[in-house]
Structures are given as structure tokens and as C-alpha cells.
Steps between C-alpha positions, in 0.01 A plus 500: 500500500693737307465820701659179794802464251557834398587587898695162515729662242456833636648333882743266343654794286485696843683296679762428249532890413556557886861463409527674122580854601398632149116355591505652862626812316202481236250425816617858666411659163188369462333226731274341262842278351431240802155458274612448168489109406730611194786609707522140655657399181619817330896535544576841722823661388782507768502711781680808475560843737303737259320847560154454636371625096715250414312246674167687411581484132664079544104437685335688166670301260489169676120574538468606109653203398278323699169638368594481149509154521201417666203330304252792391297253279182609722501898420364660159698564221462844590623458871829292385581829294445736788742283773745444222513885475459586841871220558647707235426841701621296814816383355561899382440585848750276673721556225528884572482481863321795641365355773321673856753602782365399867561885628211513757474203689729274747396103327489387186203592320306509167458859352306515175614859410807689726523842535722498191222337285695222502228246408523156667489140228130481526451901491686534201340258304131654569670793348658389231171331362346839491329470885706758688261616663413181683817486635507854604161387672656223680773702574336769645238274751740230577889594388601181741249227472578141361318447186334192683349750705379778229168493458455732158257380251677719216850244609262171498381594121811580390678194652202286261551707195895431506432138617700502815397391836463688866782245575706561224520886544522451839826252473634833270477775724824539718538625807759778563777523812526818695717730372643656807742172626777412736762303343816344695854695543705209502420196675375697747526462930435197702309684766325838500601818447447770711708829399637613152753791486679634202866683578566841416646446186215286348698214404440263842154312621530445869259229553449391878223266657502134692651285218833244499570539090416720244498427091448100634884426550682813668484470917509849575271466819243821549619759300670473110529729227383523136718633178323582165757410264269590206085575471472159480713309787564496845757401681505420920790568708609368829584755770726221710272269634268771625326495818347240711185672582218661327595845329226758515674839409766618243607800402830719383662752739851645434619241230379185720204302461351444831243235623306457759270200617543210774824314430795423745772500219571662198749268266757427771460834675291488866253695419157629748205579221702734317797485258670692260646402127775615388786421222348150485508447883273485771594729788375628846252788539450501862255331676130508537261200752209385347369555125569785224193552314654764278805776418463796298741818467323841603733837518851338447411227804392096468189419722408129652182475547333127659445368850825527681686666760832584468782199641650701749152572641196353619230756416282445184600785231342385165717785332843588470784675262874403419756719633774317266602320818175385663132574524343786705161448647157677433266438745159540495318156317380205620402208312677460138550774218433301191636819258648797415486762226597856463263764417431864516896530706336269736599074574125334530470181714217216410434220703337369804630698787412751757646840566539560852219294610285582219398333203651616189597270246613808248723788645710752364856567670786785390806584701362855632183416605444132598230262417193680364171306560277498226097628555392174570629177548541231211310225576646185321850421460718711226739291279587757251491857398523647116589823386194531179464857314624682816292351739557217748353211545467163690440166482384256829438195633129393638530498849138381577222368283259764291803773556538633134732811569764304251638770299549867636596812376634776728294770477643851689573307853243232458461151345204437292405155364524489120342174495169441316345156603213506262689588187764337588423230759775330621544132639719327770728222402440202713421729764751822426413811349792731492688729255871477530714697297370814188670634235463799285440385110484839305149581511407177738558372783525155612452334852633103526410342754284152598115586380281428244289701334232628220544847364196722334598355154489136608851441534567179726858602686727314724737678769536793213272780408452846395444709751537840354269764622226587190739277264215555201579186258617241786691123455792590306743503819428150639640158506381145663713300785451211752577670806596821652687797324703600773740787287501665181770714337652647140843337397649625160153557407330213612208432782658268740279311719606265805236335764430149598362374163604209311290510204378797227214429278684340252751288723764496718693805636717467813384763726612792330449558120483804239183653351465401160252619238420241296277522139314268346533595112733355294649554157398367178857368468867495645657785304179722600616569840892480472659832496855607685605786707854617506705553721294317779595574777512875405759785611386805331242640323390312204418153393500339166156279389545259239213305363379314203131449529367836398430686859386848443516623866682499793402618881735456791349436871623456804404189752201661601348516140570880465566614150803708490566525146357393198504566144495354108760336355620524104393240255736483281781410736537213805753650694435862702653698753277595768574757755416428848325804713655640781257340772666189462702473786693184545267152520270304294292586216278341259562570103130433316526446131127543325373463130197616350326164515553527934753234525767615758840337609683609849819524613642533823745816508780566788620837496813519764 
């Protein structure tokens, strides 16, 4: 009768928690809150937007609170000492906040010990009763596993000797969000988004797709663009109405943005699948029947690349350059080029198509000597090329079931799948396997695209992954999303990504969103992790720190997690220059502040 009531409570709390954010918050952390008959009664705090150790360190507290006042009348006088103690060390932990980071894996996860030793609630208090090496056990056999599912006699006896329960450590141990994570620019698209292009100068984000707003209010049909008024904000732009059909192609030629896609006007300007903008205006760029795929500059000239023939003739010509007046045909393809990229003082072609009669799929083409076929044919359908350590590579689209040639590197004239199915076997998405769009990540590099997958080290990924050849120590370039990654690209610092998606891992993100890296230590207090740059934004060649809670170190990285400078800082002052090195060209930087007990505090920097 009373196991009956306790999951009356247990439903009836459900229920009523189903709309108390804080609870459904709590749940994420740790699913064993829907079991708690306590928390039917116990008063949660308000919701509030905190950091996810935030919310680690709110479920810790709630939960301590909650075990100190439950009836230990059954346990020896020598196990009430031990679980008193052992709430003490737990209170100590949560209090300081050194808590695992999710680096390796695409969900949310329990990790007893990270890579950092970072030791999770339950970890840490094995080891702070003097049974390390238990956890290191654990650790070492099972690093992810529940502790409803750990079967380690050494754990059981310990549990008894500090009079807790399976239940009750189990309701402790948190779980941990990926670090890797997409979070929103703005308000996002309606639609999808299907290019991304950033203008010469750095300062503009073309953004182009099938969408009719952008940031959830501006009508700016198809095509927008994105302002970064500081590391933290983004603004969206209106480019006069823009166009009324799917954009597939941007890019910058001779101080205009062009774009390129299937669309019959371009803000009041007739326009056929191509347009050019200019001084705030939409204006003609010739004319071109049937669909741009892509445009890309190669030796001084803009390309069109699709399934089209030109309007004042009938014959398919699938490529073409602008004359500053109108385009001039190149024959030679059938069927659609998907992309373009120069490489080696050559313009390669992707896509499905056929070079005079023959398949082809990938073919080099320069102004002297024509197309040049490739040794053999590509077999599935090229999206996207990436220049990676001096070497190309590709990205395709399954064309029939079992084909794995996915990702290709150009090898002297040949194409040579780079794709390992066992390691790293990759899954359709409600019937589609295809890689869309890669991008170079310092030592990594990334394909997005709609698959999921499992890599050697476990990691659970969604339309994102590693890919680099012989990447060693795998999952830190990774992210989870909903649907396809169709592009990928560095603004002011930032990874951009744009597809069809409309959720990341943690929530909502529009279609297009910015890679952030996101922690789950906290401080030990407020004033532990506030510290100020100046001047930020910065125009020359030194910065001024100023902080209060005893940081000893400094390091500055870039986006990508590179240290570029780094160094100690004097004790017995809170304000010092530091001088920036002269690899910082202008973008965005991170400015780590460290002590000797491992607390750290960031700040974005913005050097113009």
C-alpha cells in the first residue's frame, strides 16, 4: 500500500511539475527528481536562465537539503556520522564548483571523472572519504554508466558504511550537456538556409535559403544579412524585400554581392536566377533559364554554375562567366554542377553531371586548357569541396543504397574515399545519407550534413562530425542538430552554421546558429569570475585586466581554443597592462583568467 502511494505522489507531482520549468529543468539534470515523494511538497525556487553548472549546482543543493532532512533513525550511530560527513563534503563540492565538462560526446551524459579529473558529485565524495581509488575504478570500467546500473561491490559497501541508498546516490549524480553546442543568432530564419557568405571586408553575413523572415519579424524574403554589433549580439538586416524565390549562391565580385538561385524578382528589380546588390539596391546581372546552384570568382572572373542554359539560347550550358554586361557560355556539362572551388590555378566542378556524354560528377576546368576529366568518375553526387592542410577534399550525397564513397580527398588526378564505415559508421536520416557542406577547423575538419553516427570513442553525433583524417584524440569539433547542416563558415571568429534544422540540443535555433563552447564549472562565488578588459573592442596593441579575486594567470585563445599567449599576473596589484602578440589580426578572442586553486573566468575580446 505504501510503495501504491508513494507513485500516486510521484504522478500527481508529475503532472503538476509538467508546467514548473525549474522541475523540468531539475528532471534534465538528473531524472530520478520525477521519483522523489519529497519534491511533491518541497518548494522549488523560481525559474531562472542560468549556466548549465548553475543548474548542476541549484539540483545539488536542492537534493542536499533534501537528504539532510530525511529520517535516518534506522542506520547506526556510526552510519549517521559517516552521511552527515559525506553532506558536508557534498555541500564543499557544489560550493566550489569544479564540475566534469561533456567534451567527448554529442547527449547529455554522466561522467564520473573527465579528462580534467574533474570528479562528478558521487565521484568526489568516494574520494573525499579516503576511497579514491574506487572511483578511479569506476571511472576507468564504466566513465558513463548510471549509478543504477554500476554493479561494483567496493560502491555497494561503501554506500552501507555512509548510510545512503543506491537510490539516493543515484538521484545525486548529474548528468552533463555536450560541450560542443549550437546556440541561436538572433531569432533566427523562418525557413532553411542554404548558403552563408561573408563580404570581403568581414563585417557582412550574406545569408540566403527558402525563407519569408528572418530574426521572427523582418520580411526580407530569401536572402538577409547579419551585423555583429559586439561578441555578444546580432543584428539582421533587410536587403529590400529580397527575392521571391529560393537563393542558393552568394558571393562578392567587384564591390557587389551577387546571388544566384531560382527567383523571378529581386526587390522590385525583374530579375532571371541571378541578381546583384549594390548601395542598398537590387539590380540586374543579366540573365540565366533555369537554376544557379553556385558562383565563385576564379582569375579576376565570376562563374555560375547550376542547371541552366543561357536566355538567349536553348542549349543546356550548366556553366558560364560575367562579362560585366552578360554571361558567356561554357559548354561541355550536362546535368547540374552543384559546386565550385579553386585549387592548384584550376576552378573544380562537383555535382551530378556528365562531360560530353560521360559521367563525371567532379571535373577540373581552366581557361587554356578546358575541362580536365579526372581518372575515374565520382560516383555519388558532390555538394561541397574544402581546401584542408593543402589538400582537397569532398563531400557527397548517397546516390544509391550501400554507396559509402561520402567524403573524398583528391589524390594526384584521382578521388579516393576517405570514408571509414566501421570506425565511423554512418546512418541515413529517414532515408538520406548525405554530407553537404565541410569546413576547415585548425587541425579538424568538419562535414554537416543529414546523418547520424557513432565514432571509435562512442560519441553519438547528429548531421556533424569529425572527419579529420588520423585526428588522434577525436569529439572536440562536434555539435548536435535536428536536421541537415547544409553550410558552415567563420564570421568575426565564429563557426556559422545554416541547414534545415530547427532545434540544437539544448533548444531552439532558427536554422542558422553560432558554435558555442559551453562549460559546466562554475565559481565558488560572483566576484570569482568578474574581471574587465579595457578597451574592448581593442585598436592597438595592449589591453588592460583588472580583477579583484586573486587570478594568478592569464592565457589568450582564439575561437578555435588555440593558446596564443599566456602568462602570470602580479599579486600585489589588480590592474595590468597586457600586451597583445602580433598574430592577432583583427576578430574575436577569448581572455582566460586562472588562479592556483583552477578556477578560471572568460571574457570575450574584439580586437578591430
Amino acid at each position: 500500500m505504501k510503495s501504491i502511494l508513494t507513485v500516486l505522489i510521484c504522478c500527481l507531482f508529475f503532472c503538476s511539475s509538467g508546467r514548473n520549468r525549474t522541475f523540468d529543468k531539475l528532471n534534465e539534470v538528473n531524472a530520478c527528481w520525477a521519483k522523489q515523494p519529497e519534491a511533491a511538497t518541497m518548494p522549488l525556487p523560481a525559474y531562472r536562465e542560468l549556466s548549465e553548472g548553475e543548474w548542476i549546482r541549484r539540483h545539488l543543493s536542492l537534493v542536499e537539503q533534501v537528504l539532510r532532512a530525511r529520517s535516518v533513525s534506522a542506520l547506526s550511530a556510526g552510519q549517521r556520522a559517516q552521511r552527515l560527513r559525506a553532506l558536508d563534503h557534498l555541500h564543499a563540492y557544489w560550493q566550489e564548483g569544479r564540475f566534469p565538462v561533456n567534451m567527448h560526446y554529442a547527449y547529455r551524459t554522466p561522467i564520473f571523472i573527465d579528462q580534467d579529473d574533474n570528479f562528478c558529485a558521487v565521484g568526489y565524495l568516494l574520494k573525499a572519504s579516503g576511497s579514491e581509488a574506487v572511483s578511479r575504478k569506476i571511472a576507468g570500467h564504466t566513465n558513463l554508466a548510471y549509478v543504477a546500473q554500476m554493479h561494483y561491490p567496493q560502491l555497494d559497501s561503501w554506500a552501507h558504511a555512509h548510510g545512503f541508498t543506491k537510490e539516493e546516490l543515484a538521484w545525486i549524480q548529474p548528468t552533463y550537456p555536450p560541450r560542443n553546442q549550437v546556440v541561436t543568432l538572433g531569432n533566427g530564419v523562418s525557413g532553411t538556409v542554404k548558403e552563408l557568405c561573408v563580404d570581403p571586408g568581414g563585417d557582412k553575413l550574406y545569408v540566403g535559403g527558402a525563407f519569408d523572415q528572418v530574426d521572427g519579424n523582418i520580411g526580407s524574403r530569401n536572402i538577409a544579412y547579419v551585423t555583429q554589433a559586439d561578441p555578444d549580439h546580432y543584428t539582421w538586416h533587410d536587403m529590400a524585400g529580397g527575392v521571391n524565390g529560393e537563393v542558393h549562391a552568394i558571393t562578392a565580385h567587384e564591390g557587389k554581392i551577387f546571388a544566384g538561385g531560382r527567383f523571378t524578382m529581386a526587390g522590385t528589380v525583374m530579375a532571371r536566377n541571378v541578381a546583384c546588390w549594390e548601395n542598398g539596391s537590387w539590380q540586374l546581372a543579366g540573365c540565366l533559364d533555369g537554376t544557379v546552384e553556385d558562383l565563385a570568382v576564379y582569375n579576376g572572373r565570376l562563374y555560375a554554375a547550376g542547371t541552366f542554359n543561357l536566355c538567349a539560347a536553348s542549349d543546356e550550358v550548366n556553366l558560364a562567366w560575367w562579362n560585366g554586361m552578360g554571361w558567356v557560355a561554357v559548354p561541355g556539362l550536362s546535368g547540374t554542377v552543384k559546386t565550385m572551388e579553386t585549387a592548384g590555378g584550376r576552378l573544380i566542378l562537383g555535382g551530378s553531371f556528365q562531360h560530353l556524354g560521360a559521367a563525371a560528377n567532379a571535373i577540373a576546368w581552366d581557361q587554356n586548357n578546358g575541362f580536365q576529366p579526372f581518372d575515374h568518375p565520382v560516383d555519388n553526387t558532390i555538394l561541397d569541396f574544402e581546401l584542408f592542410k593543402g589538400v582537397l577534399y569532398a563531400v557527397c550525397e548517397q546516390v544509391t543504397t550501400g554507396n559509402t564513397r561520402l567524403l573524398l580527398r583528391l589524390e594526384g588526378n584521382e578521388w579516393r574515399s576517405q570514408y571509414d564505415p566501421i570506425g565511423f559508421p554512418f546512418q541515413p536520416v529517414d532515408g538520406q545519407l548525405s554530407m553537404r557542406t565541410l569546413l576547415a577547423d585548425g587541425d579538424y575538419l568538419l562535414a554537416g550534413g543529414l546523418f547520424t553516427g557513432n565514432e571509435l570513442v562512442g560519441t553519438l553525433v547528429r548531421n556533424n562530425a569529425d572527419v579529420s583524417p588520423a585526428p588522434g584524440e577525436q569529439s572536440k569539433r562536434f555539435f548536435w542538430l535536428d536536421d541537415a547542416v547544409n553550410k558552415m563558415i567563420w564570421f568575426k571568429g565564429e563557426m556559422i552554421v545554416g541547414g534545415a534544422f530547427r532545434n540544437g540540443f539544448t533548444g531552439p535555433v532558427g536554422s542558422i546558429g553560432r558554435r558555442a563552447l559551453l562549460g559546466t564549472g562554475i565559481s565558488p562565488s560572483p566576484e570569482f569570475h568578474t574581471f574587465s578588459v579595457t578597451p574592448n573592442p581593442v585598436t592597438g596593441s595592449a589591453v588592460i585586466l583588472r580583477n579583484g579575486w586573486g587570478a594568478s594567470g592569464y592565457s589568450l585563445l582564439d575561437m578555435n581554443g588555440r593558446v596564443l599567449a599566456a602568462g602570470t599576473l602580479k599579486e600585489d596589484r589588480d590592474e595590468q597592462q597586457i600586451r597583445l602578440p602580433a598574430t592577432c589580426v583583427p576578430g574575436l578572442y577569448l581572455m582566460q583568467l586562472n588562479n592556483e586553486k583552477g578556477i578560471r573566468a572568460n571574457q570575450k575580446l574584439l580586437v578591430r
